[in-house]
C-alpha positions as CSV (number, residue, x, y, z in Angstrom):
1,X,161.4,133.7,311.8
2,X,163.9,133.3,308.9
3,X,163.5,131.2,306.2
4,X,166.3,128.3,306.9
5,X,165.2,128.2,310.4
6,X,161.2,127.6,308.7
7,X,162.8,125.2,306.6
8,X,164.4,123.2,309.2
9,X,161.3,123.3,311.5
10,X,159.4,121.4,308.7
11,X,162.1,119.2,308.0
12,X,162.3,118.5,312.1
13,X,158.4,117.7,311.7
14,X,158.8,115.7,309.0
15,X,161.1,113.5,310.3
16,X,159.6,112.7,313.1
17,X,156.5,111.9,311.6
18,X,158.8,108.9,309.9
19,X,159.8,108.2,313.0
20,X,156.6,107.7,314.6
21,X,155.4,105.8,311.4
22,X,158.5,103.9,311.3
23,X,158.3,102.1,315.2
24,X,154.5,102.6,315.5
25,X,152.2,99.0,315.1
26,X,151.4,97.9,312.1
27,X,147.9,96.3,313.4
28,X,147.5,99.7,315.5
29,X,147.2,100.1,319.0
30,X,143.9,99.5,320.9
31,X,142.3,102.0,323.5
32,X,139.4,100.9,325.1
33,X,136.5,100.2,323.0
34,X,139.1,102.7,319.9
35,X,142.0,101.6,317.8
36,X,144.5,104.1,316.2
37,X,146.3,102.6,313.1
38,X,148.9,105.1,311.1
39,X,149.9,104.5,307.3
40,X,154.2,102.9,307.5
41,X,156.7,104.3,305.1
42,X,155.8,101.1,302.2
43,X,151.9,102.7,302.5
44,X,153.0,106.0,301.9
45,X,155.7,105.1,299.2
46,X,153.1,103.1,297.4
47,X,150.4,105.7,297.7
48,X,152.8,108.0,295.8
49,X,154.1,105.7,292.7
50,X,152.6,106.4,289.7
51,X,149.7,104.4,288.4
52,X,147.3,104.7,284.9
53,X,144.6,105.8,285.3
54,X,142.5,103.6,283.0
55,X,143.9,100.2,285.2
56,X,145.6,101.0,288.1
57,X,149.2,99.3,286.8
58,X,152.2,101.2,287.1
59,X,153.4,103.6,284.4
60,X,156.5,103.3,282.3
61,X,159.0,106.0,282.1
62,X,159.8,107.4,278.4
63,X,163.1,107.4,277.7
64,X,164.7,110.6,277.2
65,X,165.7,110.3,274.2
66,X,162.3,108.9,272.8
67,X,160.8,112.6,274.3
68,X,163.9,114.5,272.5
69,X,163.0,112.0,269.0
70,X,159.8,113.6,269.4
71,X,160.6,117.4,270.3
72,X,162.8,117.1,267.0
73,X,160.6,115.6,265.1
74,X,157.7,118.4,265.6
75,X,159.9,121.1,265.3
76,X,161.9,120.5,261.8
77,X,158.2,119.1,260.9
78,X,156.1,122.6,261.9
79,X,159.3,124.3,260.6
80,X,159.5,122.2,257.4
81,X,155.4,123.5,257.1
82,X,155.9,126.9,257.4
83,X,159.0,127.9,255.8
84,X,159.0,129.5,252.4
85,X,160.6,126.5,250.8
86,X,158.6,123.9,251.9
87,X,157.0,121.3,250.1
88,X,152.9,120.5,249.3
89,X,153.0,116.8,249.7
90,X,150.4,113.9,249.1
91,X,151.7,112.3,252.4
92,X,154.1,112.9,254.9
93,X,156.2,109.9,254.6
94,X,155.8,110.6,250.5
95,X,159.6,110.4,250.2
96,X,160.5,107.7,252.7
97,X,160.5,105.1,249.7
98,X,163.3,107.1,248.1
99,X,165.3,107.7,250.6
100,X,165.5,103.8,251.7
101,X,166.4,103.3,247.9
102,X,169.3,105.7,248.0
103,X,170.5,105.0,251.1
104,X,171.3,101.6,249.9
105,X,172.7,101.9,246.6
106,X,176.1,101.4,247.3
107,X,175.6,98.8,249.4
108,X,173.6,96.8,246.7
109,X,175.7,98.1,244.0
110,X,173.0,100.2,242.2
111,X,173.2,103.3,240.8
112,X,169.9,105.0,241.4
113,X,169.1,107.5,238.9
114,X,167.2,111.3,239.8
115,X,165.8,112.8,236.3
116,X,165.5,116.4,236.3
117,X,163.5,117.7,233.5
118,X,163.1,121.5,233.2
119,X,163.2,124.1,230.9
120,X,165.4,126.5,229.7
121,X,165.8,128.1,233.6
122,X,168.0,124.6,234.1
123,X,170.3,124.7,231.2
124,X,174.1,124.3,231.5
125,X,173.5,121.9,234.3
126,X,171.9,124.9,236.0
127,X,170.2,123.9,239.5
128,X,170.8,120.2,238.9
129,X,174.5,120.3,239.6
130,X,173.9,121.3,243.5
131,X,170.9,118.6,243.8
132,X,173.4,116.0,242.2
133,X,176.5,117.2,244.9
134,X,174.2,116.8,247.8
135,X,173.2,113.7,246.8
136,X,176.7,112.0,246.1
137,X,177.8,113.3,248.9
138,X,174.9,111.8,251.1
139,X,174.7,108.7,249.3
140,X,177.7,107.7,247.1
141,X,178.1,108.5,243.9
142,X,179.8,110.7,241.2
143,X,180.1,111.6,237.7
144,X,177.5,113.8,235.3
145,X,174.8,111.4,234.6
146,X,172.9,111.3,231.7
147,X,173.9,112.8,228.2
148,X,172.4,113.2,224.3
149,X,174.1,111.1,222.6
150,X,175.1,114.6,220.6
151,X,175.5,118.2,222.4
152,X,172.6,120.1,221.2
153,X,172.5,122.4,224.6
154,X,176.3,123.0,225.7
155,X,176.5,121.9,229.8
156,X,179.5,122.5,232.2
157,X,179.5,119.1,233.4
158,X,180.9,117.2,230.4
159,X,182.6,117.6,227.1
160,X,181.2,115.5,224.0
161,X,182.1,115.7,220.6
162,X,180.3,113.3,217.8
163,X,181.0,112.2,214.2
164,X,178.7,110.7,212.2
165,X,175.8,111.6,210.0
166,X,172.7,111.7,213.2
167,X,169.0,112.7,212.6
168,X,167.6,114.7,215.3
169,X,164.6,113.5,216.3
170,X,162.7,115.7,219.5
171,X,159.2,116.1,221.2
172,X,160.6,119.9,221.2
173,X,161.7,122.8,219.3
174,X,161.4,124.6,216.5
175,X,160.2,123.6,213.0
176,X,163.7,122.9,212.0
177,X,163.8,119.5,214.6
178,X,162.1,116.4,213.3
179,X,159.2,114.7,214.8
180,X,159.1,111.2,214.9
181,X,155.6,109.9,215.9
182,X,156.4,109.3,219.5
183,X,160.2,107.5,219.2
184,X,161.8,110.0,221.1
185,X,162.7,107.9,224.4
186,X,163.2,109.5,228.2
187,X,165.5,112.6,227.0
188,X,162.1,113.1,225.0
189,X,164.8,113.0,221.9
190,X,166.5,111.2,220.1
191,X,169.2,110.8,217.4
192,X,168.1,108.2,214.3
193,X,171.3,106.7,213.0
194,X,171.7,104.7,209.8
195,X,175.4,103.8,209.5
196,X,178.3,104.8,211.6
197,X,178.8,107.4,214.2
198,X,182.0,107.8,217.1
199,X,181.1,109.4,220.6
200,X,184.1,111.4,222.3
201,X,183.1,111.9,226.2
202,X,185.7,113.6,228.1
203,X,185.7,114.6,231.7
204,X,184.9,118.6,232.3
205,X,187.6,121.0,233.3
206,X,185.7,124.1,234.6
207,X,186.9,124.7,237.8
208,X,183.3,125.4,239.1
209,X,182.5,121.6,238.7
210,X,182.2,119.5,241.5
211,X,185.2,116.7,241.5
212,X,182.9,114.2,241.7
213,X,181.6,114.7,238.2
214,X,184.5,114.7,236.6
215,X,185.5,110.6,236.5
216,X,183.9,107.9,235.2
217,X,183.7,104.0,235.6
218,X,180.5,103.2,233.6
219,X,178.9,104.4,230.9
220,X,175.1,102.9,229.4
221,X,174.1,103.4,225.9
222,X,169.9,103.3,225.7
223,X,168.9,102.8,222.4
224,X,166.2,101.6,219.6
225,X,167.6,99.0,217.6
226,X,165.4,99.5,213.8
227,X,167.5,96.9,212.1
228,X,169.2,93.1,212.0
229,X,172.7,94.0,213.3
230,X,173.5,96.8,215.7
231,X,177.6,96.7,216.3
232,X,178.9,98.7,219.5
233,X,182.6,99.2,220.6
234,X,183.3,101.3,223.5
235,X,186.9,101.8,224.6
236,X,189.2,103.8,227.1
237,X,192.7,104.7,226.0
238,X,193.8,105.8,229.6
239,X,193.4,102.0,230.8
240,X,194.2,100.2,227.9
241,X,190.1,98.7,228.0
242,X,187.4,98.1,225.2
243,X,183.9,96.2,225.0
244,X,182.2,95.4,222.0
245,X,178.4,93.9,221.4
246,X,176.2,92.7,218.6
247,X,172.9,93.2,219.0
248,X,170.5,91.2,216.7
249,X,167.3,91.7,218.5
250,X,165.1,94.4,217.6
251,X,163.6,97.3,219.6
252,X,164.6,99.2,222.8
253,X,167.8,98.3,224.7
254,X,170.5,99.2,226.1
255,X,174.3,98.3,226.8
256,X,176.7,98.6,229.6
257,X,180.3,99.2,230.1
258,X,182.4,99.7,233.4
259,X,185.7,99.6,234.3
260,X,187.7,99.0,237.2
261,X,188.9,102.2,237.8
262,X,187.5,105.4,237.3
263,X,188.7,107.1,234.2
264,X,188.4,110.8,232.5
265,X,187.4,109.5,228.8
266,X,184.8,107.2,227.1
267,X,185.5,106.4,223.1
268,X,181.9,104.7,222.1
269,X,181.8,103.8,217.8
270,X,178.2,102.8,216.8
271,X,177.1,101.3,213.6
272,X,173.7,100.0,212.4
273,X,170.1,101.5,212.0
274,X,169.3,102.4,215.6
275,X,167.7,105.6,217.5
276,X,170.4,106.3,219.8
277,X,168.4,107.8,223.2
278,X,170.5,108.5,226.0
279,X,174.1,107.7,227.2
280,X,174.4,107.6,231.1
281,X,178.2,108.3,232.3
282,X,178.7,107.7,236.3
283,X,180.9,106.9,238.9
284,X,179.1,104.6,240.6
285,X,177.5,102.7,243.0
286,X,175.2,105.5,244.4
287,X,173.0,108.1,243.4
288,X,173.2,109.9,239.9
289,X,171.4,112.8,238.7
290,X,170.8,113.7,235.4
291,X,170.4,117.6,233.8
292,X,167.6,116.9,231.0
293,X,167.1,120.7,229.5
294,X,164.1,121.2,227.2
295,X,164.1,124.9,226.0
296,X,160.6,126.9,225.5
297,X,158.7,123.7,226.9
298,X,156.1,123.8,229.6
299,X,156.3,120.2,230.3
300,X,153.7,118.4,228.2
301,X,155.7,116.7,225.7
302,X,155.6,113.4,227.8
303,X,152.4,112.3,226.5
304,X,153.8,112.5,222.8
305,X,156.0,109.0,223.9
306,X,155.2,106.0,222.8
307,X,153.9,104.4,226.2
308,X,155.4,101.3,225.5
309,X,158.6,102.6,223.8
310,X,159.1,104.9,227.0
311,X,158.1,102.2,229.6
312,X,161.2,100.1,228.5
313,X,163.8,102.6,228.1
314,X,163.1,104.2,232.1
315,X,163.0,99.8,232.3
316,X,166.8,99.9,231.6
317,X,167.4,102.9,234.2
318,X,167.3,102.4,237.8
319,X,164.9,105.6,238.2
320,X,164.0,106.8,242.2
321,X,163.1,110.1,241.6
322,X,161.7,112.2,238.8
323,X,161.6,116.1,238.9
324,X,159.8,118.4,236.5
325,X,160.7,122.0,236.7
326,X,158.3,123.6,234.2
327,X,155.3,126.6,234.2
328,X,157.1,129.7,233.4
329,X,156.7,129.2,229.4
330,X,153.3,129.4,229.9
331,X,153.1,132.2,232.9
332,X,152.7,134.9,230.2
333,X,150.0,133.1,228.7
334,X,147.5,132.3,231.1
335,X,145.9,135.2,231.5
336,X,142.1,133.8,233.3
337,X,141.2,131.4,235.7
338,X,140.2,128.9,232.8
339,X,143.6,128.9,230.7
340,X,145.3,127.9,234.6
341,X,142.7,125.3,234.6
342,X,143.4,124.0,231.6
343,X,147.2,124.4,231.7
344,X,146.5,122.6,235.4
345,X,144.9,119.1,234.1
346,X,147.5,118.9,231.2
347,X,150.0,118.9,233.9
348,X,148.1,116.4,235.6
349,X,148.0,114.0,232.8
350,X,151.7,114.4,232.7
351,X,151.9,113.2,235.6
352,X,150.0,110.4,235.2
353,X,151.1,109.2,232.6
354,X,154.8,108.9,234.1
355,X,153.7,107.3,236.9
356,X,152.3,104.6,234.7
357,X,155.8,104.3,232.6
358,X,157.7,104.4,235.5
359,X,155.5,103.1,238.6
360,X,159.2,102.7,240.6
361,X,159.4,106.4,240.6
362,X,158.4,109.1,243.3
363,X,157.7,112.7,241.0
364,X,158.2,115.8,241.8
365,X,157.1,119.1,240.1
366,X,159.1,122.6,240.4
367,X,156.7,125.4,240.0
368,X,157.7,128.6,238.0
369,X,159.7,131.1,239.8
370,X,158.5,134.8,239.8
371,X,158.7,136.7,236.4
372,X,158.3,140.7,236.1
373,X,156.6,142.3,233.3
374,X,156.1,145.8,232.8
375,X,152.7,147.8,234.2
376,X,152.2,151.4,234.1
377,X,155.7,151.7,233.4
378,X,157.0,149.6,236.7
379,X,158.2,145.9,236.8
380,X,156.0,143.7,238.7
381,X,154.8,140.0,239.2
382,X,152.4,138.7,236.2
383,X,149.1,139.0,237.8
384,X,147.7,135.6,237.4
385,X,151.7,134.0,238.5
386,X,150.5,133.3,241.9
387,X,146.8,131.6,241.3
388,X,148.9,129.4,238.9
389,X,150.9,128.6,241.7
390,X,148.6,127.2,243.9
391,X,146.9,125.3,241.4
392,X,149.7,123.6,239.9
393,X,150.8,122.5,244.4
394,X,147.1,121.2,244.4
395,X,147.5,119.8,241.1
396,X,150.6,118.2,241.6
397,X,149.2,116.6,245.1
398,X,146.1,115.1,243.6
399,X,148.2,113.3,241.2
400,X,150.4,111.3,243.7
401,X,153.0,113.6,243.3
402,X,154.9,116.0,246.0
403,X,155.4,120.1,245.1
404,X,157.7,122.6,245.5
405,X,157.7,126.5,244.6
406,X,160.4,128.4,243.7
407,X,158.2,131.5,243.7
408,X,157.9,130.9,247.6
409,X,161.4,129.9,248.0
410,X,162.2,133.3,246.4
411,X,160.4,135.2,248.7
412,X,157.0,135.6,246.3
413,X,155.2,138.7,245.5
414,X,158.5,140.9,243.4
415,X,161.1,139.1,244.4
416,X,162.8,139.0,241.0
417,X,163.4,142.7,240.8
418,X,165.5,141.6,244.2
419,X,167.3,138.7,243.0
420,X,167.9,141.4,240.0
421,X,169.3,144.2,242.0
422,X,171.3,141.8,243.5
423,X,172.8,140.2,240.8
424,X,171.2,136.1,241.3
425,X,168.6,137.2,237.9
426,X,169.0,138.4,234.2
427,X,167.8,141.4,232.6
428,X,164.8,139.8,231.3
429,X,163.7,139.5,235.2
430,X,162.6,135.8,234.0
431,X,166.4,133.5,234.3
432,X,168.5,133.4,237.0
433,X,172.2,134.4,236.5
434,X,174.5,131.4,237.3
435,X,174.9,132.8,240.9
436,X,170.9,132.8,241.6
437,X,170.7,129.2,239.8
438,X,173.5,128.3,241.8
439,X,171.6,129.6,245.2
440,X,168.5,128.5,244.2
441,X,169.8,124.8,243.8
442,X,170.9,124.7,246.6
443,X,167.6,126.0,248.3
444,X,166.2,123.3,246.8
445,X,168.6,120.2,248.3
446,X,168.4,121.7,251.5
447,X,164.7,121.6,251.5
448,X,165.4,117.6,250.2
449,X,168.1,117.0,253.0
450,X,165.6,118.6,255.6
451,X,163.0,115.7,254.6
452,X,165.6,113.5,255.1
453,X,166.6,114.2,258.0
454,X,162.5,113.8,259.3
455,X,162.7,110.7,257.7
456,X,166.2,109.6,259.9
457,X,164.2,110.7,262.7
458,X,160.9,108.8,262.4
459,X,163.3,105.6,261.8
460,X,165.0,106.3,265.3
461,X,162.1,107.0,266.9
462,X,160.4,103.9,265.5
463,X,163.2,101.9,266.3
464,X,162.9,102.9,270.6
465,X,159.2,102.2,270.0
466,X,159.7,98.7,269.1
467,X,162.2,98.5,271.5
């Protein structure tokens, strides 16, 4: 027999079966001393619904898109986990706080500040400049963020000019920089003033510069005042605008100008006795990231701030997210599992101690990238470069702070004889060329926006939950 005409035999059968069940008694029909009962169409659609098995009550659907929620969340999540540029962190939802902060800055008419310390790998605004355009143009936002109050490291995201006689005062650097028992503020520098000095801030005109960066509508001066008087003008010739405050009151402060409309150049003129600490230009309300360059550091100058005079100066910054990108000063150093150890718990108390000056704050810490040195005449990896690794990611995680490896991201074990051959790394197979900063940055705030988007997704799913 043919399949259709099987298929219609059953189908014949079936029917009338729901025939028969359909007209036959419900209380049965009675032979004899025998009744015969059969099961009506409700008994057999009820025998079919779906129950629980714990309690026997019907089952609710899940909505569709709840299960697709779901499906996306464990997929970006297991391919967050095992993709080169993930990060090690203390808790998945370690981010979530930040990301509720940023997304509403413009709504509450904040500027949220991201800090990104590093060493000489982010100079010239080097990686920071494609964290800061993924995050304006996520969140709102613009202009180059936080500045010395004079150029010691030139940057392509401003131009600055100062007058004035300015004592350097830095954490870091050569013998030629003056310490200053801890006064150094969160640029871990500072410039001592004792008379009168004139800021010239211009908007940059390399054409590599985002657009965003290049207008301003606020500016912040963070300082120390050390004496009785502290005079500050700040004007903008293009609008016709100035500000001016007296400050009488000792210790650190800070003061802030906008205007209401964004503008290409900030005159500040300073006079007094005062450490002059950072100056914050931005386009706000949104999310600013600052470039904070420290050259031959391997991130444990923090500790050598005054707690208390570092507490209040992040106090006058609306900080969400601090980022240390430090390790590959030391990588040709540390040699043994002990100097990693040690190098390890310094790290740790790093991070610590930000975490108590700015509690606000979520951290995270950018391991070293790969580095070649020479062995029996061929470039390769240092050795002990991937044990440091891991222990700074476990380091970083027992701290309460999240991790993420360039090394990995590269593609690990050689890699920078690659990124050479290709033209993204220098000839001393340690700094990236601007291209392989440039691609690296942007490894990085994809590996941000990814987090994100787990964290949009949680949010929607939590949101059909509750529902």
């Amino acid at each position: 027999m043919r399949p259709g005409r099987i298929t219609l035999f059953f189908a014949c059968i079936i029917a009338a079966l729901a025939v028969i069940c359909a007209i036959f008694p419900s209380d049965g029909v009675t032979v004899g001393s025998h009744s015969f009962y059969l099961p009506t169409i409700h008994d057999l659609a009820e025998a079919n619904r779906p129950t629980n098995e714990e309690d026997d009550q019907p089952v609710d659907t899940i909505p569709a898109e709840v299960v697709q929620l779901s499906d996306s969340i464990t997929y970006l999540q297991t391919f967050s986990d095992s993709s080169d540029a993930r990060f090690w962190l203390p808790d998945s939802l370690y981010f979530d706080s930040f990301w509720e902060i940023a997304e509403n800055a413009v709504r509450q008419d904040r500027i949220v500040r991201v800090m990104h310390y590093g060493d000489s790998q982010i100079e010239m605004d080097r990686m920071s400049s494609q964290l800061r355009k993924y995050m304006q143009e996520t969140f709102g936002g613009g202009g180059p963020g936080m500045i010395p109050y004079r150029t010691i490291i030139p940057t392509l995201a401003v131009s600055q000019s100062t007058s004035g006689e300015l004592i350097h005062l830095s954490s870091f650097g050569d013998s030629t920089v003056t310490r200053s028992r801890g006064n150094y503020g969160p640029m871990m520098q500072s410039f001592r003033l004792n008379g009168e000095s004139t800021l010239s801030i211009r908007a940059s005109k390399h054409a590599s510069v985002d657009n965003a960066v290049k207008q301003f509508s606020r500016l912040q001066l963070v300082f120390n005042n050390r004496g009785d008087d502290l005079s500050i003008v700040v004007d903008d010739k293009s609008i016709d605008s100035s500000y001016s405050s007296h400050i009488n009151t000792q210790g650190v402060g800070s003061v802030t100008y906008s205007t209401s409309s964004p503008t290409t150049h900030f005159r500040l003129r300073a006079r007094g006795n005062v450490d002059l600490y950072c100056v914050t230009v931005d386009n706000g309300p949104g999310v600013a990231v600052d470039n904070i360059p420290m050259r031959g550091c391997s991130g444990q100058q923090f500790t050598t701030v005054g707690r208390e005079l570092l507490t209040e100066a992040y106090a006058q910054l609306d900080v969400g997210l601090i980022i240390l990108q430090f390790g590959g000063n030391s990588v040709p150093y540390l040699n043994t599992e002990k100097s990693i150890s040690t190098y390890c718990r310094s790290i740790g108390k790093q991070i610590d101690y930000i975490h108590r000056c700015c509690p606000g704050a979520k951290i995270l810490f950018v391991g070293p990238s790969d580095m070649s040195t020479r062995h029996k005449g061929n470039l390769q990896t240092y050795p002990m470069l991937p044990a440091l690794i891991d222990s700074l990611a476990a380091t970083a995680v027992s701290h309460n702070a999240a991790y993420w490896s360039i090394y990995h991201a590269m593609g690990g074990w050689n890699s920078m004889v690659n990124w050479n051959k290709k033209g993204l790394a220098g000839s001393d197979y340690i700094h990236f060329s601007q291209q392989g900063a440039d691609k690296m940055g942007a490894k990085l705030a994809q590996a941000l926006a990814d987090n994100y988007q787990l964290f949009l997704l949680r949010r929607r799913l939590n949101q059909h939950t509750e529902e």
